[in-house]
DRENVEXZA-298137 format. One line per 10 residues: number of its first residue (from 0); for each residue x, y, z of C-alpha. Coordinates in pm, whole numbers. Example, Ala and Ser with C-alpha at 12.3 -4.5 7.8 and 13.67 -1.06 7.14 Angstrom:
// DRENVEXZA-298137
0 = 1230 -450 780 ~ 1367 -106 714
This chain:
// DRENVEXZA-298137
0 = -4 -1669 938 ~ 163 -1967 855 ~ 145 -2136 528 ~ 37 -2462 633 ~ -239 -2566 922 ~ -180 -2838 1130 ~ -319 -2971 1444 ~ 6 -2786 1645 ~ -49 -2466 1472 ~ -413 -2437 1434
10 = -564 -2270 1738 ~ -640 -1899 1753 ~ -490 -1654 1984 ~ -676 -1332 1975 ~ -393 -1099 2095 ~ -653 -812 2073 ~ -869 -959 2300 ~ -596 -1026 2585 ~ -469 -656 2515 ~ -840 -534 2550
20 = -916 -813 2893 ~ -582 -628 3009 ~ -644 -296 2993 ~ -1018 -361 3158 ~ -827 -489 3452 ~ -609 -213 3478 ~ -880 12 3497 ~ -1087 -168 3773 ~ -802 -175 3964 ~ -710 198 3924
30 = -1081 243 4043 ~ -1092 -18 4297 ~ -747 204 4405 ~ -919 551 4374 ~ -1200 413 4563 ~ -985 292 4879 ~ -852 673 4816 ~ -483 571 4705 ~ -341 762 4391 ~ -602 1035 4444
40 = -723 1156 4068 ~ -441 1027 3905 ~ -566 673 3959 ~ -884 797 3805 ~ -731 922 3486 ~ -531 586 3479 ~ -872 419 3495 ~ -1012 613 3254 ~ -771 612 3005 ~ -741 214 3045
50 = -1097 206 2990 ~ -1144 434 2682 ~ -806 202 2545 ~ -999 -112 2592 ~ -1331 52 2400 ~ -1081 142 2090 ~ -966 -231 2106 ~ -1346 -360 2087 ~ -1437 -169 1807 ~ -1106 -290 1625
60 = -1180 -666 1729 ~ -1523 -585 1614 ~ -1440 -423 1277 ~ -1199 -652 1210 ~ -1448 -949 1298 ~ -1672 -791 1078 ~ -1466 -751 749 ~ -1348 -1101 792 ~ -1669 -1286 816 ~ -1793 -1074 553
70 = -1511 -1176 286 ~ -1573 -1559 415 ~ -1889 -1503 327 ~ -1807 -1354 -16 ~ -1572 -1592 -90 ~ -1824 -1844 -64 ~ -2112 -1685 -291 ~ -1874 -1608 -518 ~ -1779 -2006 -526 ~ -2116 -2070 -575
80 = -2218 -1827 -827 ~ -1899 -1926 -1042 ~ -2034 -2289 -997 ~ -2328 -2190 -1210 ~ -2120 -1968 -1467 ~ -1801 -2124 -1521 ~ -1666 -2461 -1648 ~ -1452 -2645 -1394 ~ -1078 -2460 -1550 ~ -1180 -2122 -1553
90 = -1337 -2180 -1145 ~ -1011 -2319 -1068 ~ -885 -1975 -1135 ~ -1114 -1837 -841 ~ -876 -2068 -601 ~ -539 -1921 -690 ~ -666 -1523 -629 ~ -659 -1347 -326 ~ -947 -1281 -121 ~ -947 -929 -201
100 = -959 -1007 -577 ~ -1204 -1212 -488 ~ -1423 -970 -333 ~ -1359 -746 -563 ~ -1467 -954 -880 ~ -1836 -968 -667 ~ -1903 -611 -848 ~ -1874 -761 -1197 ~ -2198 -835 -1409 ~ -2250 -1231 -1513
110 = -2147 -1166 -1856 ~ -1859 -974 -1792 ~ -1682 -1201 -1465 ~ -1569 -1504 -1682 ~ -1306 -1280 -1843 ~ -1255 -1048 -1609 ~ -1139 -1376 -1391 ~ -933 -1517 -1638 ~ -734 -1178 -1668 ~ -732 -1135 -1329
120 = -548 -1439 -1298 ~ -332 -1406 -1558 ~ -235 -1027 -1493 ~ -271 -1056 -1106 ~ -467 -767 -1117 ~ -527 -593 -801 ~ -840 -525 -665 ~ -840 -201 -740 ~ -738 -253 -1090 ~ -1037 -519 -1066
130 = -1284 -290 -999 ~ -1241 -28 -1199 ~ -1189 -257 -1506 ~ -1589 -336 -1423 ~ -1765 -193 -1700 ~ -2171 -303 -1570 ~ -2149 -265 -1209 ~ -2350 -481 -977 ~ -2384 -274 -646 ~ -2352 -455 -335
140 = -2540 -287 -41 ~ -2531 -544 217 ~ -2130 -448 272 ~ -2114 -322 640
């Protein structure tokens, strides 16, 4: 990803999608092949195995999707919910962690995320090292 968006640059080119539109046509035409009785079985297997490659490549685009939108979305609460709890330094901190610190910070009680940002900043804690620094756990069960 490049480290600054411009108007050139800013477009996105789902390379997953054009893999998984690809394979789809392979398989119709190793069908529409098999069907004019060229390639015999073989063509079959081809469109079989094209197919089954393009349902792996959906559920990846749609995991992926998923994961993404979800962090956006955390991300965001997170903004908000720091608006509420922290003075304007310590939510300036929020804005120089990753997104996974980020998300991971969501499982930390109101009392407890005001320092637990700061050192996360400061250290560059993972998120890992995030959560299990936690001590009153807020469960999220909306995750997908």
């Amino acid at each position: 990803m490049a480290a600054t968006q411009t108007y050139e640059n800013h477009r996105h080119n789902p390379k997953l999608t054009a893999i998984g539109f690809f394979l789809v046509l392979l398989s119709l035409v190793a069908f529409a092949l098999r069907w004019l009785k060229i390639g015999g079985s073989v063509m079959f297997g081809v469109g079989l195995i094209c197919l089954a490659a393009a349902d792996l490549v959906l559920l990846q685009i749609s995991r992926s999707y998923t994961i993404r939108l979800q962090d956006r979305i955390i991300k965001l609460e997170m903004r908000t919910r720091c608006a509420t709890l922290l003075p304007p330094p310590q939510q300036a901190a929020l804005g120089r962690l990753s997104t996974r610190q980020i998300v991971a910070l969501r499982f930390a009680s109101d009392a407890e995320l005001p320092a637990l940002l700061e050192r996360a900043d400061r250290e560059q804690l993972s998120s890992d090292q995030i959560k299990k620094a936690i001590k009153n756990w807020v469960p999220d069960w909306d995750r997908t």
